[in-house]
N, C-alpha and C positions, 0 to 999 in steps of 0.2 A: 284646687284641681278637682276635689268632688264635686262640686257646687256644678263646674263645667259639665261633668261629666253627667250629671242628671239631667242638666239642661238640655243636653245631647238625645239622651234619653228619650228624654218628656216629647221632644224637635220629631226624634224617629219616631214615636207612636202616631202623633198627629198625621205623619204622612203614610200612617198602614191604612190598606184598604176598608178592613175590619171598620176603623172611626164611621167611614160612607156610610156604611152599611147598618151600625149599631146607633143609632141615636145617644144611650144611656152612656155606653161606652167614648162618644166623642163626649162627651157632658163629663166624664170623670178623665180625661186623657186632658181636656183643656183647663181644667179647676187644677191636676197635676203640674198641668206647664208651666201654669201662671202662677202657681207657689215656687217651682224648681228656680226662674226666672227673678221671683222677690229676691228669695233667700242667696242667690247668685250675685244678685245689685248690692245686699247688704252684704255682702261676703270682700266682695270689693270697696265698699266704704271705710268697711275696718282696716282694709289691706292700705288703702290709699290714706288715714287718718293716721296709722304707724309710722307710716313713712314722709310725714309731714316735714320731718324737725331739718332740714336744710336741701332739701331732695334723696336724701339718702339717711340712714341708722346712725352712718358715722355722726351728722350732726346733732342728733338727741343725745348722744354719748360726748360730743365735745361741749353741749351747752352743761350738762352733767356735771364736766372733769372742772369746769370755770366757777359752777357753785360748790362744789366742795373740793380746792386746790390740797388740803393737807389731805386728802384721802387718796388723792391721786400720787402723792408724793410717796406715802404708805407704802402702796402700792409696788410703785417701784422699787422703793426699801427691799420690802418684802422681796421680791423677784431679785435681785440682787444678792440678797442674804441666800435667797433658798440655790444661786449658781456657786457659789463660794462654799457654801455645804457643801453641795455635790463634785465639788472641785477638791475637795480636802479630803473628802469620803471615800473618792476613787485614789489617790494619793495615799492614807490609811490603808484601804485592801491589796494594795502595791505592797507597800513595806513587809506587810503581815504576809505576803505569800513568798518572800524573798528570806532567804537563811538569816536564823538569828544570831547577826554578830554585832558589834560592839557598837560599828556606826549608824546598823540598821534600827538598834534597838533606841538609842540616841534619839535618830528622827522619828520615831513610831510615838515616844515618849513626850514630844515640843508642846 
């Protein structure tokens, strides 16, 4: 989006009157343009060479998950384990704010 926005730039200068008028200053507004312009094509190269792996992110990340299957499995492990915490954890702050009697102190204890 900067890259555009210089081009923009660089685009508005060429068409101020001043260029007409200043020789040295058209000669530094177009050597500007015509860098703004490089760096804008390369700016898009890169943008267009990320996004190679199936048309979209998603498929560099599914060719990803097919070369390392057990990490992907991990993965989901992990995320699993970490909702079953948070499910037991909220269940624990339950018991613990409820009076301690005999059944509550039982489940608090499992």
């Amino acid at each position: 989006a900067m890259s555009k926005s210089a081009v923009k730039i660089s685009s508005d200068l060429l068409s101020n009157p001043l260029c007409e008028q200043e020789p040295a200053f058209l000669e530094m507004v177009t050597a500007f343009d015509t860098a703004m312009k490089r760096m804008d094509s390369f700016n898009q190269e890169k943008v267009d060479w990320l996004w190679l792996g199936n048309g979209s992110a998603g498929g560099v990340t599914e060719s990803f998950s097919s070369v390392f299957p057990s990490l992907n499995m991990a993965v989901k492990r992990r995320e699993q384990t970490l909702q079953d915490y948070k499910r037991l954890q909220s269940k624990v702050e339950k018991y613990e704010e409820k009076e301690r009697t005999g059944p509550v102190l039982a489940k608090l204890h499992q």
